[in-house]
VEXTORKOL-458591 format. One record per atom (N, C-alpha, C): residue in one letter; x, y, z. Coordinates in steps of 0.05 Angstrom, whole numbers, padded with zeros to 5 digits, always signed. Each point is the difference from the previous one (the first is absolute). Layout:
AXYZ ...
//
This chain:
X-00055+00262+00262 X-00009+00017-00022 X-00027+00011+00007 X-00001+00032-00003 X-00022+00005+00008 X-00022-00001-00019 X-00018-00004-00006 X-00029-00008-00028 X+00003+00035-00009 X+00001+00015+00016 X+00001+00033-00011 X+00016-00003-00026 X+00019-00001+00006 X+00030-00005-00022 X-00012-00012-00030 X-00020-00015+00008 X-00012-00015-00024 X-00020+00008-00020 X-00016+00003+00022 X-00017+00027-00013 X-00001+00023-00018 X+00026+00010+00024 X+00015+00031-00016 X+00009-00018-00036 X+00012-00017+00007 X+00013-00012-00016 X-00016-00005-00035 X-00033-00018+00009 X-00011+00006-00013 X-00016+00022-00020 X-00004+00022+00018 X-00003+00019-00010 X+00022+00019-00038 X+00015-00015+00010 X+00022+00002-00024 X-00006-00003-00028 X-00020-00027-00001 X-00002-00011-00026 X-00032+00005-00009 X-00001-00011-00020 X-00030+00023-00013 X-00011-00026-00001 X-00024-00001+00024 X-00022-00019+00000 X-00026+00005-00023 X-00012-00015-00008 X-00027+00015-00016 X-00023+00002+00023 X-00003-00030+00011 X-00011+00011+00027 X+00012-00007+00032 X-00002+00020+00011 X+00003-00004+00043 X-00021-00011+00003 X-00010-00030+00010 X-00019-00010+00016 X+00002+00004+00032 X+00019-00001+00012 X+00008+00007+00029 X+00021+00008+00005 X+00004+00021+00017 X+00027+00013+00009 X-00002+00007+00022 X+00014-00030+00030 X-00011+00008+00027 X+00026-00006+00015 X+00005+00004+00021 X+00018-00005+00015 X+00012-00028+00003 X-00013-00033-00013 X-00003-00014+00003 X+00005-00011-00026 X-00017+00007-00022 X-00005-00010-00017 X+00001+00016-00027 X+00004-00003-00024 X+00004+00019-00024 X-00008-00019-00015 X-00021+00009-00028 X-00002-00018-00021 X-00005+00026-00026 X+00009-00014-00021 X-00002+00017-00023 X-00004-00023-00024 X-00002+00012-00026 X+00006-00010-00024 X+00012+00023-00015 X+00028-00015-00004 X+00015+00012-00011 X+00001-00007-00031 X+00017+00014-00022 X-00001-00006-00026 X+00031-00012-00011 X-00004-00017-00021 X+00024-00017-00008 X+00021+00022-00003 X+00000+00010-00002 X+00019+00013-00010 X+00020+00015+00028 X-00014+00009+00015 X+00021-00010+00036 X+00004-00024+00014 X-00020-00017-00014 X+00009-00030+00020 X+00032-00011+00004 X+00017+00004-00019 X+00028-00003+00008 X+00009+00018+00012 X-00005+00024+00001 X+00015+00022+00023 X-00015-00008+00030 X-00025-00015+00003 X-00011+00004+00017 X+00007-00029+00002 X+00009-00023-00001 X+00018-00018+00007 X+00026+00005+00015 X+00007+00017-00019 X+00037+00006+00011 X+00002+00016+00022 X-00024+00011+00009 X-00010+00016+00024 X-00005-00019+00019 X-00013-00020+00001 X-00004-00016+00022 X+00014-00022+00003 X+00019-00010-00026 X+00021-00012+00009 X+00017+00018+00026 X+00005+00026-00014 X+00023+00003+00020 X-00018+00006+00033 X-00016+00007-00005 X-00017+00005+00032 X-00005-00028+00014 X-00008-00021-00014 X-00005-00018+00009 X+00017-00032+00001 X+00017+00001-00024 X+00013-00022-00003 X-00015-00019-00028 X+00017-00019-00013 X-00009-00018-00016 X-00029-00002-00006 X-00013-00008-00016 X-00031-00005+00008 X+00002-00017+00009 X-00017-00017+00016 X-00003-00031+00015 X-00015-00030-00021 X-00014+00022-00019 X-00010-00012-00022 X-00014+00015-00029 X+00007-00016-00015 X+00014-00023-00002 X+00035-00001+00008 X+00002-00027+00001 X+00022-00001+00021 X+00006-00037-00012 X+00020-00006-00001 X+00014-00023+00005 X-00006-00018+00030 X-00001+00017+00022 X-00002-00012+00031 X-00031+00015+00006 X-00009-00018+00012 X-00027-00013+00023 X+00000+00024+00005 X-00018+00016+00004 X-00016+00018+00014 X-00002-00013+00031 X+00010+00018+00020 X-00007-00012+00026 X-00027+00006+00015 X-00005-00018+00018 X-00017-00011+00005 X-00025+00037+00016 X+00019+00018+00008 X-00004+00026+00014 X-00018+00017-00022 X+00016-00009-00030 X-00002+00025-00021 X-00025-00015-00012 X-00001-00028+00001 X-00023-00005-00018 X-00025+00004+00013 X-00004-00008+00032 X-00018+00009+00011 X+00000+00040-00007 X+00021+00010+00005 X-00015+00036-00011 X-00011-00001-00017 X+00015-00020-00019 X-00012+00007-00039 X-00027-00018-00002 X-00006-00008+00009 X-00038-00015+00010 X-00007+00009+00001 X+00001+00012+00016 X-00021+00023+00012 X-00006+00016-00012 X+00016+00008-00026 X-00014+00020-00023 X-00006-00013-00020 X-00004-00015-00004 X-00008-00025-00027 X+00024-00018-00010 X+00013+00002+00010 X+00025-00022-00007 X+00014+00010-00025 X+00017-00015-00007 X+00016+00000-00028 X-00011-00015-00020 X+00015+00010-00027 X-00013-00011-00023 X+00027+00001-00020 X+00000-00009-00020 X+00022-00008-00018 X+00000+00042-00009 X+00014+00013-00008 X+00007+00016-00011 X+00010+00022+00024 X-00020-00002+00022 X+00001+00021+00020 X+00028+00003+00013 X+00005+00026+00009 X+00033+00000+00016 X-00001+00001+00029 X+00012-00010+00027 X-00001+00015+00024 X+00026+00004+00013 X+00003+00017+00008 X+00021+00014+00021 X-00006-00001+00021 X+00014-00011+00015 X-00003+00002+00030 X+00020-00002+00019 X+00001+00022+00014 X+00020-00003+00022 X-00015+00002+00027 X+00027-00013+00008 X-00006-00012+00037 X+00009+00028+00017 X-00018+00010+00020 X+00020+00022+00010 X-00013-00009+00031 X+00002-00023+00003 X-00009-00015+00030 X-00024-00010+00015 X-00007+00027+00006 X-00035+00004+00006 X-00016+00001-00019 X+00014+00013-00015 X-00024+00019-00020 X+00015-00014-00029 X-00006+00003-00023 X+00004-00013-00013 X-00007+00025-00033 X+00012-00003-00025 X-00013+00015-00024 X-00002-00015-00024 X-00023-00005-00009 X+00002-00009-00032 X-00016+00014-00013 X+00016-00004-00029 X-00019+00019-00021 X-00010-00030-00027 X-00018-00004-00001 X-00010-00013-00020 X-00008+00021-00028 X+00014-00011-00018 X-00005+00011-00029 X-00020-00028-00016 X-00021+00020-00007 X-00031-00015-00016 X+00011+00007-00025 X+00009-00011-00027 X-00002+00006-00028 X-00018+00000-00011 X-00025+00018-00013 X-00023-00003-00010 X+00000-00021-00034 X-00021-00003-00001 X+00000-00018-00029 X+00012+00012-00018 X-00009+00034+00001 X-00009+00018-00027 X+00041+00002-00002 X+00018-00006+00012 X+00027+00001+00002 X+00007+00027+00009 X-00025+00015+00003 X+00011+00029-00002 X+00006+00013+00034 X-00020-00012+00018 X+00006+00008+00026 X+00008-00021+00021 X+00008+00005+00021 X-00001-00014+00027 X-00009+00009+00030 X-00019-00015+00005 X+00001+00015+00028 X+00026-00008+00020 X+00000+00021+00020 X+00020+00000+00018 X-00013-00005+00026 X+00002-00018+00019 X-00003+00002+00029 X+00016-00006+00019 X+00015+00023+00017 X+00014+00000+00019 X-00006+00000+00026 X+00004-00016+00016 X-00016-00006+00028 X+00023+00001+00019 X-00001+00012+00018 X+00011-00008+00022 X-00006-00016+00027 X+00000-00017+00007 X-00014-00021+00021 X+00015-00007+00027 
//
């Protein structure tokens, strides 16, 4: 999967704000009111979320997801394996219920 595809992808849905948009990396806060279209988007790009999840986070994905501050009870992540290189998108739910940030990384 190429990260372009994702990008383009994001561009779709109505962020309030773009914090980064790079070859690597994309972050936004998006508003409640796309967060389920913008789920059903990276389900199908990505697969299941990984969490929350019934099964263990493996040992590969939790070291990626460290490295950006870890998980927390509410937050979502997606991640797929594509060998070398690797994509997850962490979804932040804000307090106010109204936004989330988005960060998609490719590694």
């Amino acid at each position: 999967m190429d990260f372009s595809v994702i990008r383009k992808d994001m561009k779709l849905f109505r962020f309030e704000t773009l914090r980064t948009d790079c070859d690597n990396f994309f972050e936004g806060v998006i508003i409640q009111q796309e967060l389920a279209k913008l789920n059903g988007q990276l389900k199908s790009l990505l697969g299941d979320p990984v969490y929350p999840s019934e099964n263990k986070l493996a040992h590969k994905v939790r070291q990626s997801v460290d490295g950006f501050g870890g998980l927390m009870p509410g937050q979502t992540l997606y991640y797929k394996d594509l060998g070398a290189d690797s994509i997850l998108a962490i979804l932040w739910p804000w307090k106010d219920g109204k936004r989330t940030t988005v960060k998609i990384i490719q590694k």
